[in-house]
C-alpha positions in Angstrom: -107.0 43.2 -66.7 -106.2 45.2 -63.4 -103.0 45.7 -61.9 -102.2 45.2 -57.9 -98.9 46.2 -56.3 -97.8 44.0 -53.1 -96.5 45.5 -50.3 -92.8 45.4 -51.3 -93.6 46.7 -54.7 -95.4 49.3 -53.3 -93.1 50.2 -51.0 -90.3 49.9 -53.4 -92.2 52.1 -55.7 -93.0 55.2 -52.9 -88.9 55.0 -53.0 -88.2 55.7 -56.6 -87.7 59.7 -57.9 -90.6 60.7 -59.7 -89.1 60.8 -62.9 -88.7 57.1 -62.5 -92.4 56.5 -61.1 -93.7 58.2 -63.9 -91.5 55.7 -65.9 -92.9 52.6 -64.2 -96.5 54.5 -64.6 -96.1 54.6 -68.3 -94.8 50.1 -68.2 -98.0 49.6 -66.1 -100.1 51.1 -68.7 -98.3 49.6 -71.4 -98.9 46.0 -69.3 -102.4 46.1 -69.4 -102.6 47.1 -72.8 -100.7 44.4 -74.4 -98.2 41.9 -72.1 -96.5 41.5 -75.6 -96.0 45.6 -76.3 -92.3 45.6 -77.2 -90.8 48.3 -74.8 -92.0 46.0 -71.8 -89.9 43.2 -73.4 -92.0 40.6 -71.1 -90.7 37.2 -71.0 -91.3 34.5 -68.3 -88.3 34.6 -65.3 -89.5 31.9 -62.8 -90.8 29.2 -64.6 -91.4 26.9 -61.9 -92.8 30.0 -59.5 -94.6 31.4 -62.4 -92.8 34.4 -62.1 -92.6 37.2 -65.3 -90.1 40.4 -65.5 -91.1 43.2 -67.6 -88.3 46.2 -68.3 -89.2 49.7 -66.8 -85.6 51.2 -68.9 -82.5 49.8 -69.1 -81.1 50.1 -65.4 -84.8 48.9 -63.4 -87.0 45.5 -63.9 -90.6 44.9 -62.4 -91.7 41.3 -61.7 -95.4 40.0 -61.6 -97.5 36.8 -61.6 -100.6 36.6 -63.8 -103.8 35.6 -61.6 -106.7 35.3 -63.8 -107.5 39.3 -64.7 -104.9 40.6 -62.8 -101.3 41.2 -62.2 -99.5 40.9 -59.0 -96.8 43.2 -59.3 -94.1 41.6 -56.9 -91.2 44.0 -57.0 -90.0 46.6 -58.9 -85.7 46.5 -58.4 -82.3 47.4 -60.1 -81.4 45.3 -62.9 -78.5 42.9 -61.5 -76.3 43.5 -64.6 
C-alpha cells in the first residue's frame, strides 16, 4: 500500500505545528501497516461516498478512500466534537 495526500490534505497538513505533523506522520505509518492497528481506530464514515476516518489523537481526524494499493488521504481536520 502507498499513501497520497490531495491537495487540501496537503495543504491542511503544511498548516499543522510540527508536534502534530509528526503525530499524523506516526497514523500514516501505522495506516499502511495495518488499517485495523488499534490507535488509528479506522472505521468506515461515508458509506455511500466510500469515505473512512482514522484518529490522529483525540482533538484531529484524517479521512481517506481506499483505491486499489493506495490511500487518498482527503483531509486531515478538527474533530467536530
Amino acid at each position: 500500500m502507498r499513501l497520497v495526500l490531495a491537495p487540501r490534505a496537503a495543504k491542511q497538513y503544511q498548516e499543522l505545528e510540527p508536534k502534530l505533523q509528526a503525530l499524523v506522520d506516526k497514523q500514516f505509518k501505522l495506516l499502511l501497516d495495518n488499517l485495523r492497528h488499534p490507535p488509528l481506530k479506522a472505521k468506515k464514515y461515508d458509506e455511500a461516498r466510500d469515505i473512512w476516518q482514522g484518529r490522529v489523537n483525540r482533538d484531529y481526524r484524517f479521512y481517506f478512500r481506499i483505491r486499489g494499493d493506495v490511500y487518498d488521504i482527503l483531509a486531515i481536520t478538527k474533530h467536530p466534537k
